[in-house]
C-alpha positions as CSV (number, residue, x, y, z in Angstrom):
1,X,87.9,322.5,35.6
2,X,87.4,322.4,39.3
3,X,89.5,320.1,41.5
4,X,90.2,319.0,45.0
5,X,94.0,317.2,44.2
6,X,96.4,315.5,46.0
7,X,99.2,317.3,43.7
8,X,98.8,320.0,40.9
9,X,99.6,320.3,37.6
10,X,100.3,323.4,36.3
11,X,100.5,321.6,33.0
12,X,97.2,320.3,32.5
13,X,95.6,323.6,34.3
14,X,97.0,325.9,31.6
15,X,96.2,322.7,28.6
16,X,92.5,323.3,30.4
17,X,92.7,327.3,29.4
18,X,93.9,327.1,26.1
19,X,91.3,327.6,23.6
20,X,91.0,328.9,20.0
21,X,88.9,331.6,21.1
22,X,91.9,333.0,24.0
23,X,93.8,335.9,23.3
24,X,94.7,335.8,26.5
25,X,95.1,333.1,29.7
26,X,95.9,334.3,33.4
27,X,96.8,331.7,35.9
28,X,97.7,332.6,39.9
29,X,99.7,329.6,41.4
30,X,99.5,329.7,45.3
31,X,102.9,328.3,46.6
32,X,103.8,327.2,50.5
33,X,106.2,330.1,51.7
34,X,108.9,329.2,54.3
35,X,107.8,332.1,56.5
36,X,104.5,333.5,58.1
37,X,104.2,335.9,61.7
38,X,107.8,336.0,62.1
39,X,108.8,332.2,61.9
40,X,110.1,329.7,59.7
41,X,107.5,327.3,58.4
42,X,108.4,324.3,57.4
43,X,105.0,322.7,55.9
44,X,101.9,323.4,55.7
45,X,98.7,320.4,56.0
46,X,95.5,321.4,54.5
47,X,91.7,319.9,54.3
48,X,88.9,320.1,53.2
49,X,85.6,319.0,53.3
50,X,85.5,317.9,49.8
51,X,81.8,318.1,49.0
52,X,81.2,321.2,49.6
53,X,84.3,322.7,48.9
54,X,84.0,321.5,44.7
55,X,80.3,322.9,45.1
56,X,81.4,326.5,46.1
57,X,84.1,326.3,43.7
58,X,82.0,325.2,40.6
59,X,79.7,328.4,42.1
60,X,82.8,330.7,42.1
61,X,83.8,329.4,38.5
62,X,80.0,330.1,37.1
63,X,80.1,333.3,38.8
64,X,82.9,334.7,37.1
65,X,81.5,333.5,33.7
66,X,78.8,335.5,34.6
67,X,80.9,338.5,34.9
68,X,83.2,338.1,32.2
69,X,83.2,336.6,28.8
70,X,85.6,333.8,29.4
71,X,86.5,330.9,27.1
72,X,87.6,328.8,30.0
73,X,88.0,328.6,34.0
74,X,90.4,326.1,36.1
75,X,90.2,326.1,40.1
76,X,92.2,323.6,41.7
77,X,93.5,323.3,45.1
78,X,95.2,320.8,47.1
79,X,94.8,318.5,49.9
80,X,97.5,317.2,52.3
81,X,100.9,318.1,54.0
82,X,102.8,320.2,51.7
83,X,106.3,322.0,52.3
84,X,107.8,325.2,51.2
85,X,107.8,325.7,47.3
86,X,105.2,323.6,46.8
87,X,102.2,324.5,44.3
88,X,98.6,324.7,46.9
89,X,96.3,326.5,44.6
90,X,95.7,327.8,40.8
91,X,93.4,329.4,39.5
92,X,93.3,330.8,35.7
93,X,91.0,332.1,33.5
94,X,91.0,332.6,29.5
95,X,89.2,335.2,27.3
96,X,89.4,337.0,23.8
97,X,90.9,340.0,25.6
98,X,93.5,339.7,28.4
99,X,91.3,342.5,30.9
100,X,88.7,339.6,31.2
101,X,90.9,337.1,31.9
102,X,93.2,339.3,34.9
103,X,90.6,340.4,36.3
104,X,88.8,336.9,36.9
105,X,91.5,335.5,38.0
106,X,91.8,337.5,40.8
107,X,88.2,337.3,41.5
108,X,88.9,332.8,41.5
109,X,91.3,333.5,44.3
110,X,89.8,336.0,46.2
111,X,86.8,334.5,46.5
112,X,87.8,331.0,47.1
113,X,89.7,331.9,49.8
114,X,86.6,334.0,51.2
115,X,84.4,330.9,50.9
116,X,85.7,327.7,50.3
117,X,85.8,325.4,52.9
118,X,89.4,324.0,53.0
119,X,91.5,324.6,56.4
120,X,95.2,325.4,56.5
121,X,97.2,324.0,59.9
122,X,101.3,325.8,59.8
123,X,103.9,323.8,60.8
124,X,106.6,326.0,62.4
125,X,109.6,324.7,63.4
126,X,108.7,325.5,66.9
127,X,104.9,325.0,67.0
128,X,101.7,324.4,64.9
129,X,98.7,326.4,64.5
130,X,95.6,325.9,62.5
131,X,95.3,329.8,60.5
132,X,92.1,330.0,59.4
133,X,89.2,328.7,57.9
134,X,90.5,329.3,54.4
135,X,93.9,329.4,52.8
C-alpha cells in the first residue's frame, strides 16, 4: 500500500501488514513535534507533487522487496497543515522473521525522506520557514 492522504490511519496500515505468512510486522509513525532549531512549532503544512511522489514511493516499496523477503509493505504520507501530535508518515513492513521486517522499515523511511518529493513549511510561533525538500 502506497498513499498520498489527507489523514492516516494507523489502523488500516497495520490491517495492510497482517498476513498469514508474518511473524513479524514493523511500523514507524512520523508524528509533528512541537519543537525544531530552538522554537516552538505550532504546525507543520506539507505538499507534494503527488505524481511523482506515489511513483518513487511504489519504487522504494519494490526496492525493499527486493532486498528482503517481505509479506507486505505500507508507505503513506500526508498532505496538508497538520499540528503537533499529529500522525505525517508510516511506513511498515511484514516478514516471516522480525530482522526483515526492522530492517526495511527503516530503509521505507530513510529513503523516502531521501527521495520523495513532498515539501515540509514550519510554522513557529514567531515565523515560518520552508525546511527542506523532504520531511
Amino acid at each position: 500500500m502506497v498513499e498520498i492522504v489527507e489523514q492516516i490511519n494507523i489502523n488500516k496500515a497495520y490491517r495492510h501488514l497482517q498476513a498469514n505468512g508474518a511473524g513479524g510486522i514493523n511500523v514507524f509513525v512520523g508524528t509533528v513535534r512541537d519543537h525544531a532549531n530552538g522554537k516552538t512549532v505550532v504546525g507543520l503544512e506539507f505538499e507534494a507533487y503527488v505524481p511523482m511522489a506515489l511513483k518513487e514511493m511504489k519504487r522504494i516499496a519494490e526496492l525493499a522487496c527486493e532486498k528482503w523477503p517481505l509479506e507486505r509493505v505500507v508507505i503513506q504520507h500526508v498532505t496538508g497543515m497538520k499540528e503537533p501530535g499529529e500522525v505525517v508518515v508510516v511506513t511498515g513492513a511484514s516478514s516471516a522473521h522480525r530482522d526483515a521486517s526492522f530492517e526495511a522499515c527503516r530503509f521505507l523511511i530513510d529513503e523516502l525522506k531521501k527521495s520523495v518529493p513532498i515539501w515540509k513549511k514550519e510554522y513557529y510561533e514567531d515565523n515560518s520557514i520552508w525546511v527542506n525538500a523532504h520531511p
